[in-house]
C-alpha positions as CSV (number, residue, x, y, z in Angstrom):
1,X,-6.8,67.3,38.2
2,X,-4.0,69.8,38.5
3,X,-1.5,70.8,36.2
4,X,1.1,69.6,38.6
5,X,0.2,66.2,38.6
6,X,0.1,66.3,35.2
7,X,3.9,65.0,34.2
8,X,3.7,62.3,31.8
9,X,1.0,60.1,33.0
10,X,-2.2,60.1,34.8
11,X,-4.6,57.8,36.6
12,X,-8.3,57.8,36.1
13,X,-10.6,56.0,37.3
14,X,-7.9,53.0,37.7
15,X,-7.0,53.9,34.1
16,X,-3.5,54.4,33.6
17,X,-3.3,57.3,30.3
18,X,0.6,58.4,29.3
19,X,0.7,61.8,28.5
20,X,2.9,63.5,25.8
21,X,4.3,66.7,25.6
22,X,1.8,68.6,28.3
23,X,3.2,72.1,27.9
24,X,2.5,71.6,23.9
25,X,-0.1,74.8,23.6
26,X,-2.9,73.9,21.9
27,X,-4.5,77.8,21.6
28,X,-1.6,79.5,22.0
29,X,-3.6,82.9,21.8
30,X,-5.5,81.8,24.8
31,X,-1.9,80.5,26.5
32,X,-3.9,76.8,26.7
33,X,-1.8,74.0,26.8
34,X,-2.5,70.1,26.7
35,X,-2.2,70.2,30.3
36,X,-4.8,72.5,30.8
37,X,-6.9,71.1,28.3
38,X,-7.2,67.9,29.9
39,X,-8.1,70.0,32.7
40,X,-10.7,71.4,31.2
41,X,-11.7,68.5,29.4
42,X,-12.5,66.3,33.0
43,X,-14.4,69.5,33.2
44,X,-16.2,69.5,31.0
45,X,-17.1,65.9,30.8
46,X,-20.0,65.3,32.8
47,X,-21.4,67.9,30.1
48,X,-20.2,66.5,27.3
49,X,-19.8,62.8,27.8
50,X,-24.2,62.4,27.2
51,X,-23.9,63.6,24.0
52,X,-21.0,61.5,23.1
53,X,-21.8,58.1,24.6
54,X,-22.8,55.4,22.8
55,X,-22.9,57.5,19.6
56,X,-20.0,57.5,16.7
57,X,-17.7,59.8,17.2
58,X,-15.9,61.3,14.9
59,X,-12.8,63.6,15.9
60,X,-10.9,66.8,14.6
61,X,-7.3,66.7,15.9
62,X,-4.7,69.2,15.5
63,X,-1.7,67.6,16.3
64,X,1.0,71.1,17.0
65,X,-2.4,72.8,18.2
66,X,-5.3,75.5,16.3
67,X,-2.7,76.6,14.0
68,X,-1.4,73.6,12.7
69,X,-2.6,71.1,10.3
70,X,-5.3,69.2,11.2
71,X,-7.4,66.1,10.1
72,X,-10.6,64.7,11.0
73,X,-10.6,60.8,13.0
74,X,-13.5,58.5,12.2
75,X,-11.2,54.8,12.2
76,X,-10.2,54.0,15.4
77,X,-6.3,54.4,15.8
78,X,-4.2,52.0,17.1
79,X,-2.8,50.6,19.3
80,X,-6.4,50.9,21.6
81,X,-6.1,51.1,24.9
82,X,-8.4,48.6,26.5
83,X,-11.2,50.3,28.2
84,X,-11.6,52.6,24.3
85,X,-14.3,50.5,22.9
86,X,-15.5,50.5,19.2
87,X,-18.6,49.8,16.9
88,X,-17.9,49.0,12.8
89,X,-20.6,50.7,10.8
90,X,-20.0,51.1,6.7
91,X,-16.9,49.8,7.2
92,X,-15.4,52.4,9.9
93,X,-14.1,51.3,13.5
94,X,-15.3,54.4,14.9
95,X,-14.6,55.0,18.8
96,X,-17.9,54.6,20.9
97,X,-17.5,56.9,24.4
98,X,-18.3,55.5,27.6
99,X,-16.3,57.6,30.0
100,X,-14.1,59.8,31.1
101,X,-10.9,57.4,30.8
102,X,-11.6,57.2,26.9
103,X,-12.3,61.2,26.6
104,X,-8.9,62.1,28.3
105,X,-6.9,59.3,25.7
106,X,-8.5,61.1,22.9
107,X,-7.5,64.7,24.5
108,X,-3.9,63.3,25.0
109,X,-4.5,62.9,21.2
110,X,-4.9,66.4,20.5
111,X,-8.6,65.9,19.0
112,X,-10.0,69.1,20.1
113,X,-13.5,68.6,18.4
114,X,-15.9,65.9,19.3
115,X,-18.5,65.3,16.5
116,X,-20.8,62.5,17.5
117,X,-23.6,60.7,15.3
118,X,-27.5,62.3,15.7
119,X,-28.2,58.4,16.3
120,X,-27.0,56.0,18.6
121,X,-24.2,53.2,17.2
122,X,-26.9,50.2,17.0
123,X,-29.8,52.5,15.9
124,X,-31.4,54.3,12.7
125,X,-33.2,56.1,14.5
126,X,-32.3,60.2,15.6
127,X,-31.6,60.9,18.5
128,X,-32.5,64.8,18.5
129,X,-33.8,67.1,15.9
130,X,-31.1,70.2,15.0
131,X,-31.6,72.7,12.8
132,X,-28.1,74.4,11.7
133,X,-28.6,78.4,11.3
134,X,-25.9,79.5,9.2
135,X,-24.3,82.7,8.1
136,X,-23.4,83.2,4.9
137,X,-20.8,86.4,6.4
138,X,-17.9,85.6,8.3
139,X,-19.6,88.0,10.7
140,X,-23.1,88.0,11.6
141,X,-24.6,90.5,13.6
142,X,-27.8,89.4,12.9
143,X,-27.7,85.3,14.3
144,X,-29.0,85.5,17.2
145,X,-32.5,87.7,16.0
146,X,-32.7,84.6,13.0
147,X,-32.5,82.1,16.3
148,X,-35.0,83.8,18.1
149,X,-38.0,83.7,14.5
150,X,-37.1,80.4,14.5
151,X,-37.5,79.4,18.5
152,X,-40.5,81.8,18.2
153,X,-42.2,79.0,14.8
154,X,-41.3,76.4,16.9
155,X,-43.0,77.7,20.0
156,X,-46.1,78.1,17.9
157,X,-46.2,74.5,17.1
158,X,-46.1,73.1,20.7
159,X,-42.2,72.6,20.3
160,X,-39.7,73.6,23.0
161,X,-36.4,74.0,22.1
162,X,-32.8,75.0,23.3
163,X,-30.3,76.8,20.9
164,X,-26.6,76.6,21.1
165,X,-23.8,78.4,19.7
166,X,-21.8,76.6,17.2
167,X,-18.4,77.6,18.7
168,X,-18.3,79.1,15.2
169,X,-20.1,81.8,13.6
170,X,-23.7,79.5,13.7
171,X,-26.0,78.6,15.9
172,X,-27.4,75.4,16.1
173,X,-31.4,75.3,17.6
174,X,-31.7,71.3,19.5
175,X,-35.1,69.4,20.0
176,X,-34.8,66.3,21.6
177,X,-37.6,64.0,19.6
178,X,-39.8,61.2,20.6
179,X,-39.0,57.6,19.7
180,X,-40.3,56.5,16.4
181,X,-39.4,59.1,14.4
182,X,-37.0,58.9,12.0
183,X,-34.4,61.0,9.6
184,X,-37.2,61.6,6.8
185,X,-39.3,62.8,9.0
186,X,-37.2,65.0,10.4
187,X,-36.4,66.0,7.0
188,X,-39.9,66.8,5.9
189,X,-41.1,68.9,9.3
190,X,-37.5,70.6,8.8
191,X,-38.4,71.7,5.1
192,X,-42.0,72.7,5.8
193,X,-40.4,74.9,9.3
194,X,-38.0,76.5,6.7
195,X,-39.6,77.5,4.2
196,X,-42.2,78.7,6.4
197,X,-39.5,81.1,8.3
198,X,-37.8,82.2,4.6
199,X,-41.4,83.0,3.2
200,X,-41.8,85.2,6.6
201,X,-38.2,86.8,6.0
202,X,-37.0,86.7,3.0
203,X,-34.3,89.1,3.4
204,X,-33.1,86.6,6.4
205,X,-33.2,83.9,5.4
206,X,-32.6,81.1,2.8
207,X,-33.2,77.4,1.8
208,X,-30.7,77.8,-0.9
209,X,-28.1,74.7,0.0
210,X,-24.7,76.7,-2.4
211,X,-22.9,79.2,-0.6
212,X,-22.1,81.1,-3.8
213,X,-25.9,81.7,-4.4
214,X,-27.1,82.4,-0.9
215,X,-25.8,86.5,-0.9
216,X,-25.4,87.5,2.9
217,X,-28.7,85.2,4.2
218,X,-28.7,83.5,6.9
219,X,-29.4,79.9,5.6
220,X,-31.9,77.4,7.0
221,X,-30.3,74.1,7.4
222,X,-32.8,70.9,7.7
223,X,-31.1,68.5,5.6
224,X,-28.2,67.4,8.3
225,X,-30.8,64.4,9.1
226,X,-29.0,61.2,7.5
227,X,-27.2,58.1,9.5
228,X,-23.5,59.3,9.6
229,X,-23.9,62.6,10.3
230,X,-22.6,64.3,12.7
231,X,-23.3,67.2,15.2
232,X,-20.8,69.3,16.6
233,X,-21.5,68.0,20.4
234,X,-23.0,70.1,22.9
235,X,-19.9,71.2,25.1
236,X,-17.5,70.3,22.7
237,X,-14.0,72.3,22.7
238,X,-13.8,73.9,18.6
239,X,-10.6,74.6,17.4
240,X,-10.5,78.2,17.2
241,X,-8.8,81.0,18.2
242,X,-10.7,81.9,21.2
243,X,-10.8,78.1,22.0
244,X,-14.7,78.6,22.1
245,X,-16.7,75.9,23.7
246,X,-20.5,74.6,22.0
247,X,-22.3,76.3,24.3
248,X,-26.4,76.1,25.0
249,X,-27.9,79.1,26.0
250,X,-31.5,80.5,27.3
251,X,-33.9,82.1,25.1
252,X,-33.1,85.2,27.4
253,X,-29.9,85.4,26.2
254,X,-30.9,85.3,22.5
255,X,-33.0,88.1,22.9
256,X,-30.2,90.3,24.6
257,X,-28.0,89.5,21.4
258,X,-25.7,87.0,23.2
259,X,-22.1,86.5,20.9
260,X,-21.5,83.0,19.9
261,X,-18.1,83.5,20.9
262,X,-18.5,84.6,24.1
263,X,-17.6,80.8,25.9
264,X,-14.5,79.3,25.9
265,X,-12.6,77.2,27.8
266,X,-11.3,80.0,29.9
267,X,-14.7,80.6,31.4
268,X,-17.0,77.7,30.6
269,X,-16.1,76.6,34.2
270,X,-18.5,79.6,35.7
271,X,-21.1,79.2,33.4
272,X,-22.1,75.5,33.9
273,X,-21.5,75.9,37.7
274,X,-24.1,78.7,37.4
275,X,-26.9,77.3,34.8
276,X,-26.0,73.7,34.5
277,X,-27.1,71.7,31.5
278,X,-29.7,74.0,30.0
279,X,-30.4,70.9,27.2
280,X,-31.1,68.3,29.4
281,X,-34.0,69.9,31.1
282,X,-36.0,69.8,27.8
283,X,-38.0,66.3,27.5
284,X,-38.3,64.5,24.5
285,X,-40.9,66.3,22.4
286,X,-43.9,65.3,20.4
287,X,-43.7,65.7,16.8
288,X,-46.1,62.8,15.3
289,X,-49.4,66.0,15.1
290,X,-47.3,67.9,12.7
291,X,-46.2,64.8,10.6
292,X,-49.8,64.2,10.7
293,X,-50.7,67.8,9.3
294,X,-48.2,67.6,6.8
295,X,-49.5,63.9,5.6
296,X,-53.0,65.1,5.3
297,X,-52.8,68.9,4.3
């Protein structure tokens, strides 16, 4: 999909989507219009569109671009086009992806942040177990050494793992789990990992949930485990300066002190023709022995 073709309308996959105002930048540090974000966007999609589909989505968009006001989408707007399907849950129409027609509309939107559900629409049940790292400084040179004492605890209990930047200042460590678990478990394995990891380093870490009480620690997230959360998508575009992209990385790269900030839409291109989808080689992992330990400890 080239920029030139890119004049007011395109066709996908016998969709026809209009497009307004393509030279509109979006991150207009990194000179990225809505042109070029669709670009990107197709992209990107093969990537992102597994951890989207069939989840609720909920989107950030930014209408004038990263330095405008923004809000955050979970009704459906209207009008729909027809191939944007939808699922009601507590009361919200929320957009349910299916392909890459439906990802483009929403980019033609401006909604540069793709939040899905950690459970699919018709389901209770997670989908993946994350744990959220994050700092309590607006810069933290110390991230990816906290990622790599927590891949190391989970290594010890039989757990393989991927982490992923935020596209933020965090990093986000990804399990997929095992059917048959649910949130509370998730919960209680989360809670018994982290204190764990803030009794090992205390000057690291925290479990303390207000900011205002957490000093510079790094804190411990586990309690993002409820229906209606949402995840900052693997892949997903975030609206910041640097138009960073989600971005999954090796455990090598934690240990050389990767920056979270170092993909972006600029050169996410290179990197996934190069390592692929580092999170879908890891199968769904067993987690029933530890909620067994825990039960009877």
């Amino acid at each position: 999909m080239s920029s030139a073709r890119i004049k007011g309308s395109i066709t996908v996959e016998g969709q026809h989507i209009t497009v307004s105002n393509p030279d509109k930048l979006l991150w207009p540090e990194m000179g990225i219009t809505k042109a070029i974000y669709l670009q990107k966007l197709a992209f990107l999609a093969p990537y992102l569109l597994p951890y989207c589909r069939d989840r609720l989505l909920t989107t950030i968009r930014y209408p004038n671009g990263v330095n405008g006001e923004f809000f955050y989408q979970k009704n459906a707007p209207a009008p729909l086009p027809p191939y944007v399907s939808t699922v009601t849950h507590d009361d919200i129409s929320y957009i349910v992806l299916h392909g890459l027609p439906d990802l483009l509309w929403l980019g033609n939107l401006a909604a540069l942040e793709f939040h899905p559900s950690l459970h699919f629409a018709h389901s209770e049940l997670p989908c993946e177990w994350m744990i959220d790292l994050d700092p309590s400084l607006e810069i933290e040179p110390r991230i990816m050494e906290a990622t790599a004492l927590v891949g190391e605890v989970l290594s010890s209990l039989g757990i393989q793992s991927i982490p992923k930047t935020s596209g933020a200042t965090g990093v986000q460590i990804i399990i997929p789990v095992e059917g048959g678990i649910t949130f509370d478990d998730l919960r209680k394995i989360g809670h018994f990992v982290g204190r764990y990891i803030e009794e090992r380093h205390p000057q690291l870490f925290t479990l303390e949930r207000l900011k205002k009480h957490r000093g510079d620690k790094i804190y411990f997230d586990y309690l993002q485990h409820y229906a209606g959360k949402t995840l900052a998508a693997p892949y997903t575009p975030r609206a910041r300066a640097r138009a960073t992209v989600s971005t999954p990385l090796t455990w090598e790269e934690v240990h050389n002190n990767v920056s979270p900030t170092d993909f972006h839409l600029l050169n996410i291109e290179s990197r996934l023709m190069e390592k692929g989808d580092l999170l879908g080689v890891i199968p769904p992992q067993p987690l029933h022995h530890i909620l067994h330990h825990l039960k009877h400890r």
